[in-house]
C-alpha positions in Angstrom: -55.6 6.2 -1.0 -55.1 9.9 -0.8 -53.9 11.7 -4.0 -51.8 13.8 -1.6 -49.0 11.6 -1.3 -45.4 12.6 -0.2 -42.2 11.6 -2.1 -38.6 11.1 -1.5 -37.7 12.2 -5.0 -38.4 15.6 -6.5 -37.9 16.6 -9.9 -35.0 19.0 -10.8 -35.6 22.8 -11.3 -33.4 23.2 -13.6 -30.6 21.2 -15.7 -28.1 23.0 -13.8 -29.2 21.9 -10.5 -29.0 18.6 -9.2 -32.5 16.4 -8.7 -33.6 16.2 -5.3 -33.0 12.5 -4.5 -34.1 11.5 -1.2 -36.1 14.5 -0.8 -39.5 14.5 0.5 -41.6 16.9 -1.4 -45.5 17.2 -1.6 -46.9 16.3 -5.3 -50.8 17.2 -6.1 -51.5 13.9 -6.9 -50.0 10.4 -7.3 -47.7 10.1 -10.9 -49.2 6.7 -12.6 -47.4 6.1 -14.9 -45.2 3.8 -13.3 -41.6 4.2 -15.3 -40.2 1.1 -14.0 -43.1 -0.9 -14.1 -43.1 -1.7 -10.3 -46.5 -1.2 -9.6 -48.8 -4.3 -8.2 -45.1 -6.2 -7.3 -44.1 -7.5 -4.2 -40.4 -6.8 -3.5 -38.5 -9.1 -1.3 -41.5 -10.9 -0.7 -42.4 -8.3 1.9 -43.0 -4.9 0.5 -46.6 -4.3 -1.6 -45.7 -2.0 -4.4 -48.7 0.2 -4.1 -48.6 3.3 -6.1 -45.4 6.3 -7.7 -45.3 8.6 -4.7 -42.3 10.8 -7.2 -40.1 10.5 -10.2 -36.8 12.2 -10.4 -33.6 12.0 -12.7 -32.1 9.5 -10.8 -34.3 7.7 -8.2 -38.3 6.6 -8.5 -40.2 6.8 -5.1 -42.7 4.3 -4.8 -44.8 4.0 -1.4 -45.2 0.8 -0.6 -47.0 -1.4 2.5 -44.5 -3.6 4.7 -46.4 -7.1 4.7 -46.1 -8.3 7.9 -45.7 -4.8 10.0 -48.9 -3.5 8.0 -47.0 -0.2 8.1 -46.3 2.5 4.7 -42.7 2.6 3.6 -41.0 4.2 0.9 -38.7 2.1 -1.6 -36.3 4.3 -3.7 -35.3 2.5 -6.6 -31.8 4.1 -8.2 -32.8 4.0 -11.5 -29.7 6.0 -12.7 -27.7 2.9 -12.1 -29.5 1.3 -14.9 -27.3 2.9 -17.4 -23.7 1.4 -16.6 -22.1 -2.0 -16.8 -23.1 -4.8 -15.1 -19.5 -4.9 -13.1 -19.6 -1.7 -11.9 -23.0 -1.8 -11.2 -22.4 -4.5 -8.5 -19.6 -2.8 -7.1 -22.0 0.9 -6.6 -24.3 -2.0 -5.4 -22.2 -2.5 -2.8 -21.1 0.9 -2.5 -25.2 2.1 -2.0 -25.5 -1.2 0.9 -22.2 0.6 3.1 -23.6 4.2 2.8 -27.3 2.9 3.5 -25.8 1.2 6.7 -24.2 4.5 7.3 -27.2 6.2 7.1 -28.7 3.5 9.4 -26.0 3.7 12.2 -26.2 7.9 11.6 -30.3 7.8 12.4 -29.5 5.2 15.2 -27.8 8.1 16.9 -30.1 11.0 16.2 -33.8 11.8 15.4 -33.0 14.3 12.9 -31.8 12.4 10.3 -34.3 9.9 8.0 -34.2 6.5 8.9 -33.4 3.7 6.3 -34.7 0.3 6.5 -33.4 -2.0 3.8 -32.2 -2.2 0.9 -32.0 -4.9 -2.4 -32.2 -5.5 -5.9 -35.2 -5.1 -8.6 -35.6 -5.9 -11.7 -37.5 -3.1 -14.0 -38.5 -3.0 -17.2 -35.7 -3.0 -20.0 -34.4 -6.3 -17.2 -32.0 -4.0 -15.7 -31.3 -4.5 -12.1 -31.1 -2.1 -9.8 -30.6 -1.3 -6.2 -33.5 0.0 -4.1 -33.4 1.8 -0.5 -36.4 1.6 2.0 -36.8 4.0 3.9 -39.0 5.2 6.8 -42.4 7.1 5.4 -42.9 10.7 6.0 -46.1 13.1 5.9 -44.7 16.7 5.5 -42.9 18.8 3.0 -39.4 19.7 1.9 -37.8 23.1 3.5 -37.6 24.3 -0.3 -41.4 23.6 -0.2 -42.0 25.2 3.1 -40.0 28.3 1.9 -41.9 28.2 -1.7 -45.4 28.8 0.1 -44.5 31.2 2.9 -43.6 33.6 0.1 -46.3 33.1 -1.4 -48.7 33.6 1.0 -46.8 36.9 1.8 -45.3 35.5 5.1 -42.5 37.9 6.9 -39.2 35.7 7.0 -38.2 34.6 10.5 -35.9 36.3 12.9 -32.5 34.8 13.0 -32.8 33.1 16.3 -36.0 31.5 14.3 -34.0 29.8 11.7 -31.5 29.0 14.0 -34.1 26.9 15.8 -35.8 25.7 12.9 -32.6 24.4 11.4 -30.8 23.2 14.8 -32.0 19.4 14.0 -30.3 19.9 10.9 -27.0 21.7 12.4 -27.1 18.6 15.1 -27.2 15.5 12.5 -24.7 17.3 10.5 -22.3 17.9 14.0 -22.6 14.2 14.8 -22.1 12.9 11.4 -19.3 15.8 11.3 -17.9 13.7 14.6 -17.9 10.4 13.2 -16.0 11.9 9.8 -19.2 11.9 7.5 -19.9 14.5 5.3 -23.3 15.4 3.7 -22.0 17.2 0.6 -25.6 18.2 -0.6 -27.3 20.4 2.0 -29.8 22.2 0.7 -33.8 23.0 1.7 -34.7 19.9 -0.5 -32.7 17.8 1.5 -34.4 19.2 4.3 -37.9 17.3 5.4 -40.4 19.4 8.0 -43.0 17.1 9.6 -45.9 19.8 11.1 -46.0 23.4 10.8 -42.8 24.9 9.8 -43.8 27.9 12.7 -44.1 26.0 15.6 -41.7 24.8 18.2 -43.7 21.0 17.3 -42.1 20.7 13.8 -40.5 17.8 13.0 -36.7 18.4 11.2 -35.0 15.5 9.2 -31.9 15.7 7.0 -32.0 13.2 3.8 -29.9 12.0 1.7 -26.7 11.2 3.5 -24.4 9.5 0.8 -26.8 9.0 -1.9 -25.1 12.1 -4.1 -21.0 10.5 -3.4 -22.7 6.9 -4.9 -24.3 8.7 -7.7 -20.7 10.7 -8.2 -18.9 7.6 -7.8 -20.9 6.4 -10.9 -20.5 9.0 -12.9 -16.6 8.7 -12.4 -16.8 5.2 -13.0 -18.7 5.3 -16.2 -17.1 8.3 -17.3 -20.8 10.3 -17.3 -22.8 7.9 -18.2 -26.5 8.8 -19.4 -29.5 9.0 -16.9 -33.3 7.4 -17.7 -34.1 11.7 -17.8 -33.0 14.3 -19.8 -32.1 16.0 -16.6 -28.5 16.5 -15.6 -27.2 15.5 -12.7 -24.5 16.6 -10.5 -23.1 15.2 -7.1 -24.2 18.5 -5.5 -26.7 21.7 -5.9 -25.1 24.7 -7.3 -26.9 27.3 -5.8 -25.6 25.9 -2.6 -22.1 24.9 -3.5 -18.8 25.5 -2.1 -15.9 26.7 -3.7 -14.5 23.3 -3.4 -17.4 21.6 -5.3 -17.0 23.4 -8.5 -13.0 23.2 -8.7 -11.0 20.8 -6.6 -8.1 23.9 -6.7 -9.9 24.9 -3.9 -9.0 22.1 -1.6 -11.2 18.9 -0.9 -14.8 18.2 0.0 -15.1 17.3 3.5 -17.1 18.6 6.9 -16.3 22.1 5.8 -18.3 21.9 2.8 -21.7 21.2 4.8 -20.5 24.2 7.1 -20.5 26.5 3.8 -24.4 25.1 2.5 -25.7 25.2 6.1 -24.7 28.7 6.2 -26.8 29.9 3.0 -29.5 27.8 3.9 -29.7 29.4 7.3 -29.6 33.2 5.3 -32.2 32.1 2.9 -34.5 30.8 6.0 -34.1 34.1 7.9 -34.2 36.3 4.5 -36.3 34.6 2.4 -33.8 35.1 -0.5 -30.9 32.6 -2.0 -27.5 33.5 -0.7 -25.5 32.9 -3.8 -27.0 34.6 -7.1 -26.7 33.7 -10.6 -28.7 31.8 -13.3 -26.8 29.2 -14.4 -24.3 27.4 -13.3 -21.5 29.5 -14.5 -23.0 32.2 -12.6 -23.3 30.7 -9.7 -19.5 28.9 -9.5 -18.7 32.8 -9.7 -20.9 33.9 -6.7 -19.8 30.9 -4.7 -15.9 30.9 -5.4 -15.5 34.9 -5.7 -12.9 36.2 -3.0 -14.3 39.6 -3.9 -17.8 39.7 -3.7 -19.0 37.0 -0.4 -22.4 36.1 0.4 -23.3 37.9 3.9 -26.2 38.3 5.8 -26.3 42.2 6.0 -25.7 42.4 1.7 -29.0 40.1 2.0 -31.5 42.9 4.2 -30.8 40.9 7.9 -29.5 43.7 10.4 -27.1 41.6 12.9 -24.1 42.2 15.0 -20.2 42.3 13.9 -19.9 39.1 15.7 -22.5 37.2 13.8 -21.8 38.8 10.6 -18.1 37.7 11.3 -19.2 34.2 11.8 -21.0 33.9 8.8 -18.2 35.7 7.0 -15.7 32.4 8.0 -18.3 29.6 7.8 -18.8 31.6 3.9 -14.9 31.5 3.3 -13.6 30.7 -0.3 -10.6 28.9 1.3 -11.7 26.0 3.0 -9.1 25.5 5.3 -10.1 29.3 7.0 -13.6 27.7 7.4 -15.1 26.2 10.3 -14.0 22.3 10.3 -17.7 21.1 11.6 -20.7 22.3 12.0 -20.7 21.9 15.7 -17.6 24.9 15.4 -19.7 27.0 13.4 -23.0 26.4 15.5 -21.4 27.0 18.6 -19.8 30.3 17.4 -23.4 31.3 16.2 -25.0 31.0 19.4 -22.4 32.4 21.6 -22.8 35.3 19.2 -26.4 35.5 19.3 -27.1 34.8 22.5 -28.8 31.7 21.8 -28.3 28.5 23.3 -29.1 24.8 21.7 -32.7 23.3 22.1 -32.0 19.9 22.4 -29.0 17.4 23.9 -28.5 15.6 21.1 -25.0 16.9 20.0 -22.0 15.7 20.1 -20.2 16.2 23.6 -18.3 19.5 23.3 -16.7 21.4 26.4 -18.2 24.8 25.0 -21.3 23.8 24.1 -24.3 24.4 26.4 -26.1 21.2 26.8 -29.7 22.2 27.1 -31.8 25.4 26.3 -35.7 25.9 26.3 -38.1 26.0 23.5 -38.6 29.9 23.1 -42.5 29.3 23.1 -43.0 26.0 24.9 -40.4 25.3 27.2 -37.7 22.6 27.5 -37.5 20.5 24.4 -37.4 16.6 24.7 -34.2 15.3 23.3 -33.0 12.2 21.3 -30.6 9.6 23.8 -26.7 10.9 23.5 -25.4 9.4 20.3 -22.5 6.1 20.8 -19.5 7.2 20.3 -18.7 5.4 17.1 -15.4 5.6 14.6 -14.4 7.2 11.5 -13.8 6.0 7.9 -11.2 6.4 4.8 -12.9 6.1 1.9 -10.8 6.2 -1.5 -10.1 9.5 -1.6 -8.7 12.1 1.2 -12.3 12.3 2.3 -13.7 11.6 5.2 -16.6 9.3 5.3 -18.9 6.3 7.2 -19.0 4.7 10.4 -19.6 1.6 12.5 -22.4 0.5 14.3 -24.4 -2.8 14.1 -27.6 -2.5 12.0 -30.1 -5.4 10.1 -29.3 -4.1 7.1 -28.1 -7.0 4.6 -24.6 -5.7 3.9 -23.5 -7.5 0.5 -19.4 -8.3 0.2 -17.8 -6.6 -3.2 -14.9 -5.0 -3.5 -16.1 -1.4 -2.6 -13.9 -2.0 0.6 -11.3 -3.5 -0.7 -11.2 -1.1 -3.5 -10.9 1.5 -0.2 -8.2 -0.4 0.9 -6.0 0.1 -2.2 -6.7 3.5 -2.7 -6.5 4.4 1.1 -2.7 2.4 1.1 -2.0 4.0 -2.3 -2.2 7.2 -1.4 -0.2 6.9 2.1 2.4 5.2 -0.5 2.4 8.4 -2.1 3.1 10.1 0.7 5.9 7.7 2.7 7.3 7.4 -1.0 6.5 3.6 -2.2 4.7 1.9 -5.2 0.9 0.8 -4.6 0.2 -2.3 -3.4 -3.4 -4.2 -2.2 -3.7 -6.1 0.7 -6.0 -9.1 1.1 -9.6 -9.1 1.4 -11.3 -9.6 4.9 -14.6 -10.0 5.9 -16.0 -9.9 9.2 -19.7 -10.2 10.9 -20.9 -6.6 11.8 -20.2 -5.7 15.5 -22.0 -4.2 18.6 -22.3 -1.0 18.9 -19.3 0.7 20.7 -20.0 1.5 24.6 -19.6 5.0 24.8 -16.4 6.8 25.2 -15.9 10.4 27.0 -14.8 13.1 25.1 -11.2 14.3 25.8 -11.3 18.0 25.1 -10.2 18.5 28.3 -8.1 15.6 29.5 -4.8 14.5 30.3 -3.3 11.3 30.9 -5.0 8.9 32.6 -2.5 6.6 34.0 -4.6 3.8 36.8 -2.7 3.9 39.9 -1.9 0.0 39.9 0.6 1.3 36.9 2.1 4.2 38.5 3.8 2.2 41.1 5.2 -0.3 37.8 9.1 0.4 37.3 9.9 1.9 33.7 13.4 3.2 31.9 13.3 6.8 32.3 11.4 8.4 29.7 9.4 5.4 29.2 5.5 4.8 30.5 3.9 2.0 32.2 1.6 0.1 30.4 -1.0 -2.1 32.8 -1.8 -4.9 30.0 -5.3 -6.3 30.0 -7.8 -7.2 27.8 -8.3 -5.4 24.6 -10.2 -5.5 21.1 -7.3 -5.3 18.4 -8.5 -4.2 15.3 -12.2 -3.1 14.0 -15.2 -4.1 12.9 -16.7 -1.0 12.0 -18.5 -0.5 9.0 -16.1 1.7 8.1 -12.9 -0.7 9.0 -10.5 -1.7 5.9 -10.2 -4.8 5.6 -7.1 -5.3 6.7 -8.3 -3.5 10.1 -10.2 -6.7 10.5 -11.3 -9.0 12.4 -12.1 -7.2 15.5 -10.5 -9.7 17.6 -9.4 -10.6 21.5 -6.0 -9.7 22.7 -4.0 -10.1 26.2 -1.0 -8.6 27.2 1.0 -8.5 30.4 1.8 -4.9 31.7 4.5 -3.3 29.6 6.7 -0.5 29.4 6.2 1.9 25.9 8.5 5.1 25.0 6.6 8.4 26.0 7.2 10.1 22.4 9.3 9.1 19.8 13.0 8.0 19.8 14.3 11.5 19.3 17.7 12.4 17.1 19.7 13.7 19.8 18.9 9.9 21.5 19.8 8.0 18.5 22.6 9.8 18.1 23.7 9.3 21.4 23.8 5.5 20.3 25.7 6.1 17.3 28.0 8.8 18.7 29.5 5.7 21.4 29.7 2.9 18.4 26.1 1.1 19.5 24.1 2.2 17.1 25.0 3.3 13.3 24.6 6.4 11.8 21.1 8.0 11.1 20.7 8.4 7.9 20.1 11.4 5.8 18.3 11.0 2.8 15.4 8.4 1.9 15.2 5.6 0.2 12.6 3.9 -1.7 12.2 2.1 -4.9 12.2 4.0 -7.8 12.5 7.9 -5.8 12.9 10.4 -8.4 15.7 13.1 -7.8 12.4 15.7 -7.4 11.7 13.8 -4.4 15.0 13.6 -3.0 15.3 17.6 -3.6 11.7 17.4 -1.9 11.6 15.1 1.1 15.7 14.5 1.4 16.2 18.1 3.7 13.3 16.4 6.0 15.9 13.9 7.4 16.0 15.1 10.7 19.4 13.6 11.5 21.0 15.9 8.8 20.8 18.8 11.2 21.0 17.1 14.2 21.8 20.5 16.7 18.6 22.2 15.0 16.2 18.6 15.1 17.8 17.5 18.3 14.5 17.0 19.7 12.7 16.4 16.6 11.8 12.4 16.0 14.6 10.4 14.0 13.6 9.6 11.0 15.0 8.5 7.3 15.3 5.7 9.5 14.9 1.6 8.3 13.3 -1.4 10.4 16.9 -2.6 10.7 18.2 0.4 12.1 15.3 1.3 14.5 15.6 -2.6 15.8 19.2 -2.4 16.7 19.0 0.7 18.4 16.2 -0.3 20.5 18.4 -3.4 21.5 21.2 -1.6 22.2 19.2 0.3 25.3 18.0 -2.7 26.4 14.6 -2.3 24.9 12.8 -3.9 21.6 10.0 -2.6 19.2 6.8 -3.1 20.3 4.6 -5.7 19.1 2.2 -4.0 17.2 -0.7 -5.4 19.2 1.5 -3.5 22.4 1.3 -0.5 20.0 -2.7 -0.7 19.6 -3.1 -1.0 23.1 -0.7 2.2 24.5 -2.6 3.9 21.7 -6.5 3.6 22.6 -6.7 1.0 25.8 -9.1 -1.1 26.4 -12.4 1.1 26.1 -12.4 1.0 22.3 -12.0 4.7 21.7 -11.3 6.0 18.4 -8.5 8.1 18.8 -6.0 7.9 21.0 -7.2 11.4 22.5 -11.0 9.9 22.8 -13.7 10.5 19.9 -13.1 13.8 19.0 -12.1 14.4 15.7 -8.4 15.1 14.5 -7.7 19.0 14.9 -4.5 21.2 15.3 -3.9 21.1 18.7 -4.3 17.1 19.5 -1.5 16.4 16.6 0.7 17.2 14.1 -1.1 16.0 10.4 -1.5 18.4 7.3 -3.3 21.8 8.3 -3.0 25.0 6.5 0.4 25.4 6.8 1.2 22.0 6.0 -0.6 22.8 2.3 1.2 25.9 2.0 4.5 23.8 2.3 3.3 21.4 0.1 2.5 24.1 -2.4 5.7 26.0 -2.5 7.3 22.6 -2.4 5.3 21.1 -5.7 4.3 18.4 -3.6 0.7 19.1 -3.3 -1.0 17.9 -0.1 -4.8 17.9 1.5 -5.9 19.1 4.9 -6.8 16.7 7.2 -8.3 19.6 9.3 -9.2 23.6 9.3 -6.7 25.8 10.5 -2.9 26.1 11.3 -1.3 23.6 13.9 2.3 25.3 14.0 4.6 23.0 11.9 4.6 22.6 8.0 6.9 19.1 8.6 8.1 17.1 11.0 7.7 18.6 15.1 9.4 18.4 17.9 8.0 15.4 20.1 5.8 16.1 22.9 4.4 19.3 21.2 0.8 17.6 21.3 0.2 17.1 25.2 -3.7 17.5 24.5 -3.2 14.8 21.9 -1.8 12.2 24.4 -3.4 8.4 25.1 -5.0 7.6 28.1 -1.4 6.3 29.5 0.3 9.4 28.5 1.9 8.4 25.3 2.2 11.6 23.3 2.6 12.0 19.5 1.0 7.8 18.7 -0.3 9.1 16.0 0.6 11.7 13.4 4.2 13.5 13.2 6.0 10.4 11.9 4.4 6.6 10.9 6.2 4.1 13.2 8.1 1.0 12.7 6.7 -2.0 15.3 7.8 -5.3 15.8 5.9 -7.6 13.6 5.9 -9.1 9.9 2.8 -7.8 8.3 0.2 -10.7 8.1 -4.3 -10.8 8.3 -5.3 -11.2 11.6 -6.8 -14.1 13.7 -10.3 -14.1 14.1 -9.8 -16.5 17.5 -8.7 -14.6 21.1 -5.0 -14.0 21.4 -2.9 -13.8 24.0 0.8 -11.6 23.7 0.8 -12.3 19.5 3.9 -11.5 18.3 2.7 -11.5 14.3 4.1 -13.9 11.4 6.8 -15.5 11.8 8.2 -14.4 8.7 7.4 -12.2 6.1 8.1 -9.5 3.7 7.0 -6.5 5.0 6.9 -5.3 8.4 4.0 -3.2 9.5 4.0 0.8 10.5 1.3 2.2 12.7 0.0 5.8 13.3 0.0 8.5 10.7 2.7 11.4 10.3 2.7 15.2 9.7 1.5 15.0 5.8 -1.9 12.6 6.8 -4.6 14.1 4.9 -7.5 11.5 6.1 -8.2 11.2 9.5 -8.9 7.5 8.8 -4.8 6.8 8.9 -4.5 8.0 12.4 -7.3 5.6 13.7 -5.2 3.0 16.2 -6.7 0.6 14.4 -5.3 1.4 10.4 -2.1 -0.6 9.6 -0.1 -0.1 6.6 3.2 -2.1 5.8 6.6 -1.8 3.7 10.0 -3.3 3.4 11.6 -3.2 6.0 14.5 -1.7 4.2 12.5 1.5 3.9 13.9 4.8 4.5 11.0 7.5 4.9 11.0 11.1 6.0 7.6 10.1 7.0 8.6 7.1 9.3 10.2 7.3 12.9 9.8 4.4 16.1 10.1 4.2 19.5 10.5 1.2 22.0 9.1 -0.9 24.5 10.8 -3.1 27.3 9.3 -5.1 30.0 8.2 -3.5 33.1 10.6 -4.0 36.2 
């Protein structure tokens, strides 16, 4: 063996900065001393424990020799989870198997990103058990490592347009993790492996560590900070590359933007050779990072660039996350526009303005990864973005992680629609294919197939061809009460273009068809702050001014009857589904592109501002402003539409469908019309005050009485086609 082994796990340089799990780092020579006592075992009755490649606060890296492949693999062992109780240590369990199969779908889809291979249970010494990733085996070094010996062997640091195309593997996994909703939440040169030399067009970039640091904070949380097996302390993130966010949640939520802020300093300190942010401990740093005073630049740092790219790194650098870039492909595309420089490689995410192909500046075109599958997005149990779907051999243990999701995830939209929390049932469901790949819809319109248009619809209604469908998800990332991904059949069908709009309902009223809209909500136990709150958002209370917005305030009862009276019904919620994403298993109704201010109306910036002067404080579900603190007029979202046209499915107002709420079938279905009885009836498709993108899926239900009255939920009709 040589005793020049490379680790995943790097000890931390100081107790203020977080260990560097999952990093690969050169160590002079092999640490013997075995902590855990793993040494000489054989794990799974397929990996040879051969020697400690690293010890960190949190994770031991042995190398290890697969059995039957004869190939070197690392096992991470999480010994930080030996500390906490045994219940919450199988639910982390299970939370470490859904981010490992993340990771796996994530390095599926690109190169740059460090591939895991398993994942189980040891027992080390003291008979804890803990859980233990494998993961592919690297020879190289960390960035930080790279960095470390270029200064001190006196090397100038690199141009910009050098670190940009060191670090454009690293800007490309984040974009298509970005894409799917993922967030690193840790970037940092540690968590950056180079394979070769660092100088050459021939290195080798991987990103580590996706989702090992929101496990570890997950822990923490759960055990209320509970002691590591080192004296070290560790935190969820790296100070010196922190966001505003990450030391004080007054700043806003952790999400995409966050990896935007650290990929930015990282990209300064590779062209500089200094640290963006300054300060020695973590007090000092906290200051450097959230000060709206004194930002991080690239000229205050020695680099002479242009107003442009200094004004790029000046957003992707902002204090207030919402005025950051909402991705890394945003801020990567901006960066190369303004310096001139196009992408190396086709390995991101499809994006109208994005130049698919550049050439190595020294050896020509580069060879490129396979287009990543268009794959879904997760809710987690906060307003965070996070996972995916994919299929993957990883053994993916049932707990309650999910279900815990669930609740939270059902919770919080109760929060927001104005109802107590409730948990739906648990589902399980075999993993699925992988999703065929689904065109970006940057640029599109409706796409109506021609055997529809010549179907007979009401006015203002659109034809629906009916077909075969998958209802529900599979994903990784699905809730279970998203699943079983299952077969559905409808005949064609007619669906409402937008929603049923206040000046239409009252119509209905005004000639004795339809009751009276209400204006004020009603839900069990409302407070009189949320009446003074959420009350003026009844859009029927000013019906001259909202004539065009969506009625709202509005029960299942109530949007039933008036559907009837025009001749019409609610649509089935599988009818919903359908209108909402077709047959082609897209993740929005728009395509895969994420949620953003000009496909729909959800909380941006000045949704939070509202919130905020309203003492109703609210997330962003994306970066920027889309034009409406509440509740819009319908149709303002034409980029936003379905394939068939149907504009505003999801966000601006949740929406009352047909069917008593009920766990799906896992056997095909043809025309389901739901329970036939129930409790609650189910809503689909996310209004104006959605902070996770997750809750405008097509696929995520949620449920209430049906005696509801929401600001946040509207409806609009189906009929048969003529």
């Amino acid at each position: 063996m040589s005793n020049r082994l490379e680790t995943f796990v790097g000890e931390p340089r100081s107790s203020d900065e977080a260990p560097t799990i999952g990093v690969v780092a050169k160590v002079g020579h092999v640490d013997a001393s075995d902590p855990l006592g793993l040494v000489g075992q054989l794990l799974d009755g397929k990996y040879e424990v051969q020697q400690v490649a690293g010890i960190g606060g949190t994770a031991v890296v042995y190398r290890a020799q697969h059995r039957a492949l004869e190939r070197p693999v690392a096992i991470k062992v999480v010994r930080i989870l030996s500390g906490i109780s045994t219940s919450n240590g199988d639910a982390l369990f299970t939370q470490l198997s859904q981010e490992a199969t993340l990771l796996a779908s994530l390095s599926e889809r690109t190169s740059a990103i460090l591939q895991a291979r398993d994942i189980g249970m040891v027992e080390i010494r003291g008979g804890f058990r803990v859980p233990y990733l494998v993961l592919e085996w690297l020879d190289g070094a960390s960035l930080e490592e790279v960095l470390e010996r270029e200064r001190a062997a006196g090397l100038a640091p690199r141009s910009l347009e050098e670190a940009m195309y060191l670090l454009e593997p690293v800007a490309q996994a984040l974009a298509i993790a970005h894409r799917h909703g993922i967030a690193h939440r840790d970037v940092k040169p540690a968590n950056v492996f180079v394979v070769g030399d660092a100088r050459t067009p021939s290195a080798i970039v991987k990103v580590l560590d996706f989702g090992i640091a929101k496990v570890v904070s997950a822990a923490q949380a759960m055990d209320g900070g509970f002691r590591t097996t080192s004296a070290s302390t560790f935190s969820s993130f790296t100070p010196a590359y922190g966001a505003p966010e990450q030391f004080s949640r007054s700043f806003g939520a952790t999400g995409p933007w966050t990896d935007v802020f650290a990929l930015a300093l990282v990209l300064a300190e590779v062209a500089t050779g200094r640290q963006a942010l300054s300060g020695d401990d973590l007090a000092q740093l906290a200051a450097a990072s959230t000060s709206k005073e004194t930002r991080p630049s690239l000229r205050a740092l020695g680099l002479v660039v242009a107003d442009g790219v200094e004004a790029v790194f000046a957003r992707a650098v902002a204090v207030d996350p919402t005025v950051r870039y909402g991705s890394v492909l945003e801020l990567w595309r901006d960066l190369a526009l303004a310096v001139g420089q196009a992408p190396r490689s086709r390995g991101w995410p499809s994006s109208p303005d994005l130049p698919a192909l550049a050439t190595s500046p020294e050896s020509g075109p580069v060879a490129a990864p396979p287009p990543p599958i268009s794959i879904s997005r997760l809710h987690g149990a906060t307003t965070e973005p996070a996972a995916l779907e994919s299929q993957t051999r990883l053994r993916k243990p049932r707990g309650w992680a999910r279900t815990a999701a669930s609740i939270a995830s059902v919770t919080a939209i109760g929060a927001l629609l104005g109802a107590a929390a409730f948990a739906y049932p648990r589902l399980h469901a075999t993993r699925p294919r992988a999703a065929a790949p689904v065109a970006s819809s940057a640029v599109a319109a409706a796409v109506i197939p021609s055997d529809a248009r010549a179907a007979s619809c009401p006015e203002g209604m659109l034809p629906i061809p009916g077909g075969r469908f998958f209802m529900g998800s599979d994903d990784a990332i699905a809730l279970d009460f998203e699943r079983p991904a299952h077969q559905v059949t409808l005949s064609p069908y007619c669906i409402d273009r937008t929603e049923v709009t206040v000046a239409a309902y009252k119509s209905c009223s005004d000639t004795g068809d339809c009751k009276r809209a209400p204006t004020t909500n009603e839900w069990t136990e409302i407070s009189a702050h949320d009446r003074a709150v959420y009350d003026p958002l009844c859009t029927a209370g000013d019906p001259v001014a909202h004539a065009t917005h969506p009625v709202n305030c509005i029960d299942w009862t109530l949007a039933d009857a008036f559907c009837r009276a025009q001749s019409k019904r609610l649509p089935t919620e599988a009818e919903w589904e359908f209108a909402a994403r077709g047959p082609d298993g897209r993740v929005y109704p728009w395509g895969d592109e994420l949620p953003s201010g000009d496909l729909l109306n959800a909380c941006g910036a000045e949704c939070v501002r509202w919130a905020r002067k309203a003492g109703a404080p609210l997330e962003p579900m994306y970066g920027g402003d889309d034009g409406f603190p509440t509740i819009a007029p319908v149709g303002s979202f034409p980029r936003g539409a379905s394939r068939y046209g149907v504009e505003d499915v999801v966000g601006n107002v949740w929406e009352w469908v047909a069917d008593w709420y009920g766990p799906y079938a896992s056997r095909p279905e043809t025309e389901p019309l739901g329970p036939m009885t129930g409790t609650e009836r189910v809503i689909r498709g996310g209004g104006w005050n959605g902070s996770n993108p997750a809750w405008v899926r097509p696929t995520f239900r949620y449920k209430d009485r049906p005696g509801k009255r929401s600001h946040g939920i509207g409806f609009r009709c189906a009929a048969e086609q003529r």
